[in-house]
C-alpha positions as CSV (number, residue, x, y, z in Angstrom):
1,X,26.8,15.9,-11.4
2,X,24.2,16.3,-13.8
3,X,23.0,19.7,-15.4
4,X,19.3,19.3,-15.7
5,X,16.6,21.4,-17.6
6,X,13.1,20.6,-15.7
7,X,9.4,20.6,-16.7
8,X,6.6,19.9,-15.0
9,X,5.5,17.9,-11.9
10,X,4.1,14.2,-11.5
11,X,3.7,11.1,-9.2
12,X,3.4,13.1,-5.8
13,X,2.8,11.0,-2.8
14,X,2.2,11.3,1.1
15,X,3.7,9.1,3.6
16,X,2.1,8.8,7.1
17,X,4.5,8.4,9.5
18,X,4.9,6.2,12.9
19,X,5.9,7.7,15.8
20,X,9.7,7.1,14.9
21,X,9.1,9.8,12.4
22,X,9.6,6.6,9.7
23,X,7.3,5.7,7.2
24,X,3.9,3.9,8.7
25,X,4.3,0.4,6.8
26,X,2.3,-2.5,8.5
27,X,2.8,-5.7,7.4
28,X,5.4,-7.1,4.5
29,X,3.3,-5.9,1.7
30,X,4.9,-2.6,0.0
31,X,3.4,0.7,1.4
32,X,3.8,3.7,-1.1
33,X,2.6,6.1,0.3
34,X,-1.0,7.9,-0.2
35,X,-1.0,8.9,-4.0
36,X,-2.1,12.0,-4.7
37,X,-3.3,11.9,-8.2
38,X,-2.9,14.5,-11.1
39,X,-0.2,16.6,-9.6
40,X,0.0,20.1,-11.4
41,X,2.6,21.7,-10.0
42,X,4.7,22.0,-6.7
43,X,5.8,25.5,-5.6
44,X,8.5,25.7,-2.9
45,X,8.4,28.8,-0.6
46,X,12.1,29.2,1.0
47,X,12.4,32.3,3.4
48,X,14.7,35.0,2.9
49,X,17.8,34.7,5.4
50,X,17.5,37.7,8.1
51,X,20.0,40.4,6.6
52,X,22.3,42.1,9.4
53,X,23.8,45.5,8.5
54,X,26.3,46.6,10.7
55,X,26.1,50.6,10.5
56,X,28.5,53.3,12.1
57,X,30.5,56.6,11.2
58,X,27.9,57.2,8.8
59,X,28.0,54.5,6.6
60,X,27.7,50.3,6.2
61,X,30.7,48.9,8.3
62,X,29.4,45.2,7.1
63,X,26.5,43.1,6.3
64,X,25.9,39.2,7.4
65,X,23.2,36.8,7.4
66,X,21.6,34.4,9.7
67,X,19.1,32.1,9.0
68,X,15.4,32.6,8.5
69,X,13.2,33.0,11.2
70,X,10.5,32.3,9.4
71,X,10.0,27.8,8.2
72,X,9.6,26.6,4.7
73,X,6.7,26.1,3.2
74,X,5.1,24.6,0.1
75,X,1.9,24.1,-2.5
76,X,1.0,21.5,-4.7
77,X,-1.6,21.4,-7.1
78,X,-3.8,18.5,-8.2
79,X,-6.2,18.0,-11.0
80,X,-8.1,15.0,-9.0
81,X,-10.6,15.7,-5.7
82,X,-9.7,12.7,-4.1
83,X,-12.1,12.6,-0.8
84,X,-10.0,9.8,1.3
85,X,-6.6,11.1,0.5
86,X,-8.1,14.6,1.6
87,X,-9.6,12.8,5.0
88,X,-6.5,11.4,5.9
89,X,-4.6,14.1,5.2
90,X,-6.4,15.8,7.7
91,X,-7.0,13.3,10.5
92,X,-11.0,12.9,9.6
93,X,-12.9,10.4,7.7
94,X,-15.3,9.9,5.2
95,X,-18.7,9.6,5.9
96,X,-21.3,7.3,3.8
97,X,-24.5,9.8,3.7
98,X,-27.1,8.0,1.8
99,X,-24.5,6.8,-0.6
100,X,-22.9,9.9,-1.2
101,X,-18.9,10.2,0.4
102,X,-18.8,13.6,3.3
103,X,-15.9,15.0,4.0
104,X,-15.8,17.6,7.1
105,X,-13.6,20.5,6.1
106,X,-12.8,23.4,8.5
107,X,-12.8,20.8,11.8
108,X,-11.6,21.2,15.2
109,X,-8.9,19.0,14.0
110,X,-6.8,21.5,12.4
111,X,-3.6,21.8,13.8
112,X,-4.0,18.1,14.7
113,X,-3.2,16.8,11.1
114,X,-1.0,14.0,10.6
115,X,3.2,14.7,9.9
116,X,3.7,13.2,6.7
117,X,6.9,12.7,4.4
118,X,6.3,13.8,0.6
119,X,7.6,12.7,-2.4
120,X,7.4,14.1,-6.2
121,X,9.1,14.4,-9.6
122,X,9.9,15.9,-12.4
123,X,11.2,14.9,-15.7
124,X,14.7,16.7,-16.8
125,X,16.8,16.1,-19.4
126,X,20.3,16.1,-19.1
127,X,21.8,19.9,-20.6
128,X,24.8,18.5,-21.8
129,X,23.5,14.9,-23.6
130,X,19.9,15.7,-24.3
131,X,19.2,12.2,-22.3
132,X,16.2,12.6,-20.2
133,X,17.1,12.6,-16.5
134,X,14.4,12.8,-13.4
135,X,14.6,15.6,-10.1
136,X,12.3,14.0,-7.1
137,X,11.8,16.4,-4.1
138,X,12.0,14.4,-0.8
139,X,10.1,16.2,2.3
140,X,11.2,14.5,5.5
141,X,8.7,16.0,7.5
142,X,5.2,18.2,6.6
143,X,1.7,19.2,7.6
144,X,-0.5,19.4,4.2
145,X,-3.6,20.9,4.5
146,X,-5.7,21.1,1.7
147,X,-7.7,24.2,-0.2
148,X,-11.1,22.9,-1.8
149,X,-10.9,23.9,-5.6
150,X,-13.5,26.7,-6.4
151,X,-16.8,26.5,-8.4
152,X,-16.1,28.4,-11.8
153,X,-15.8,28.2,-15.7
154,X,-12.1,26.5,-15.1
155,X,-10.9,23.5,-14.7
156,X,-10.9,22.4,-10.6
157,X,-7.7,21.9,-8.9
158,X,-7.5,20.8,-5.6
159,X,-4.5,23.4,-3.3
160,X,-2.5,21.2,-0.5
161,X,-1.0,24.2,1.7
162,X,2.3,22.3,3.0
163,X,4.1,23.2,6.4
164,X,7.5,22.0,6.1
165,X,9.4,21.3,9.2
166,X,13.7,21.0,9.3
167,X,14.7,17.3,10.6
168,X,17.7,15.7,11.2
169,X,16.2,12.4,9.4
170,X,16.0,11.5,6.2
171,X,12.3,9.8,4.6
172,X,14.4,6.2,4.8
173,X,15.5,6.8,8.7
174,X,18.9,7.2,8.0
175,X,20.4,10.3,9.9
176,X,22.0,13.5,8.1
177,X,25.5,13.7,8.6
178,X,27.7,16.4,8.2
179,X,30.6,13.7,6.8
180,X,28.6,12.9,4.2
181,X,25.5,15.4,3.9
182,X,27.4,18.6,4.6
183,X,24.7,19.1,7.2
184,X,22.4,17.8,10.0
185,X,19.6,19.3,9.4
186,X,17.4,19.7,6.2
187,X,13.6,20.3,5.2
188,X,13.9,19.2,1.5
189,X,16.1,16.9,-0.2
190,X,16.8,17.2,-4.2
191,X,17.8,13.9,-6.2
192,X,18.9,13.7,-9.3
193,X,18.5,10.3,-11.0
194,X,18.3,8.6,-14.7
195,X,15.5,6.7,-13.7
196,X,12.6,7.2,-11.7
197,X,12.7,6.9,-7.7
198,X,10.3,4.9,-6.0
199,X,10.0,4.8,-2.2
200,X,8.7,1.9,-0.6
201,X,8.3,1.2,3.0
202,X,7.3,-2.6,4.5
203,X,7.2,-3.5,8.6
204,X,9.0,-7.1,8.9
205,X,8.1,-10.1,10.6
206,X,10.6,-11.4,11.7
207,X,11.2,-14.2,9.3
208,X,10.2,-12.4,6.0
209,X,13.7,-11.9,3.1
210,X,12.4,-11.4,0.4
211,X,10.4,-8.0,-0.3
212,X,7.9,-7.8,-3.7
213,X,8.7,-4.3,-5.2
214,X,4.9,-2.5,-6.4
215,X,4.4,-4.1,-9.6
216,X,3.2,-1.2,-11.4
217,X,6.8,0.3,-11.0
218,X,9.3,-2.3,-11.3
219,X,12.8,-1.7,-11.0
220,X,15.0,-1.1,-14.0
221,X,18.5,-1.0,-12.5
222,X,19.5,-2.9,-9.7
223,X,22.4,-0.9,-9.4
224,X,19.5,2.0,-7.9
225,X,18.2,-0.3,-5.3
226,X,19.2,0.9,-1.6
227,X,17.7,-1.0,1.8
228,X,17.5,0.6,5.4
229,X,16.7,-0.9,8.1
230,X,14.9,1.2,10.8
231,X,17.6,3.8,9.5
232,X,20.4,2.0,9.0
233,X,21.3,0.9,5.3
234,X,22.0,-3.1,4.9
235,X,23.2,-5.3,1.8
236,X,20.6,-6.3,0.1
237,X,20.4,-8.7,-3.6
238,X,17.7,-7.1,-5.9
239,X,16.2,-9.1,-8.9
240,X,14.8,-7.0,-11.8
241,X,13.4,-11.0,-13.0
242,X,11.5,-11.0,-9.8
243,X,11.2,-7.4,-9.4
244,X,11.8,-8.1,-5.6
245,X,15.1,-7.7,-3.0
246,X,16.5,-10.0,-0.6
247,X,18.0,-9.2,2.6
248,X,21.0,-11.8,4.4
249,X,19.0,-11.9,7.2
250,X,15.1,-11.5,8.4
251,X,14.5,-7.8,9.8
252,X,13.0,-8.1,13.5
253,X,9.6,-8.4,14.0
254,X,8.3,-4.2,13.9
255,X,10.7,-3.3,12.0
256,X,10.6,-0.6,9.2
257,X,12.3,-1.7,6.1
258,X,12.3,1.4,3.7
259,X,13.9,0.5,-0.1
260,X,14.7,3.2,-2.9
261,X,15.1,2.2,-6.2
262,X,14.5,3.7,-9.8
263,X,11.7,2.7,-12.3
């Protein structure tokens, strides 16, 4: 295990989800996720466990914890107003008003936003080599809702106030296990890689092997590259030539495929 020092955040993304809770690919072309452009920062908001003090004869007999009762929650800051990613983050759409794009804000569809998965990084480098490493914060489940920036002197930032729900499912489908997890249940994941992660989700066809990785972030080490299957992980043969993976057999027709590899 790596000791990392981190700075900054970058290449944050939001996954709509099917009603598996997996991400919502639709055909065999590589979903990624809605990009959410000029990330800024990412502040994680972890409650305080409730404190029990056990008190008698005049003094503290004990003190234990239980868990929060409060849930996790999140903000990320971006540098770019993006009008569709903010209407589908918040289950409206953009209107065409004499060629100028409208965005509703402060709808009756809040509290009916979409459950999305999130994804973001940050570069590290490794404390005891100097080698740059990267930290990507996985969000299984989440509600973002986003804060218009204000009108001022400074430079506009849009706020995404995130509601982060505990789930016993990873992003890829694959259940937590206490075997190999330590735990069935989590609302954020922390990975620690030497290259970049990129998720990507596709919905197969039934007679479709061979995925296409997203050109703009082709894999570097094919030794990173891990398929699941609507949750379950399967062999798969990745190519950085072809910057693509093959699976042993065709995934059903309606199937999620989700792949994780490094950039």
């Amino acid at each position: 295990m790596a000791r990392l020092l981190g700075v900054g955040a970058t290449h944050a993304y939001a996954f709509l989800l099917n009603a598996n809770g997996l991400p919502a690919a639709t055909s065999t072309t590589p979903y990624g996720g809605i990009r959410l452009y000029g990330a800024q920062s990412f502040t994680l908001n972890i409650p305080e466990p409730q404190r029990i003090t056990h008190y008698g004869d005049t003094h503290v007999l004990a003190v234990d914890y239980l868990p929060p009762r409060e849930g996790s929650t999140a903000e990320l800051r971006v540098a770019v107003n993006d009008s569709q990613a903010i209407a589908t983050l918040t289950g409206v759409s953009v209107a065409d008003v004499g060629g100028a794009d409208a965005v509703p804000l402060g709808t009756d569809r809040q509290g009916s936003e979409p459950t999305v998965g999130i994804v973001i990084s940050q570069q590290t480098l490794n404390q005891d080599t100097g080698v740059r490493y990267w930290r990507t914060i996985v969000i299984p489940r989440a509600r973002m809702i986003p804060v218009p920036p204000s009108l001022d002197d400074n430079p506009a930032a849009v706020t995404f106030r995130c509601a982060l729900s505990p789930s016993r499912y990873h992003l890829w489908g694959a259940e937590l296990d206490v075997a190999t997890d330590g735990a069935s249940q989590a609302t954020i994941v922390e990975m620690h890689s030497a290259g970049r992660v990129k998720l990507l989700a596709y919905q197969g066809d039934g007679s479709t092997t061979t995925f296409d990785l997203d050109d703009d972030f082709p894999i570097v080490d094919e030794g990173s590259g891990v398929v699941w299957v609507n949750g379950t992980e399967v062999s798969a043969t990745f190519s950085e030539t072809n910057n693509n993976f093959t699976l042993s057999s065709a995934p059903s027709n309606g199937s999620i495929i989700v792949v994780k590899y490094e950039w």
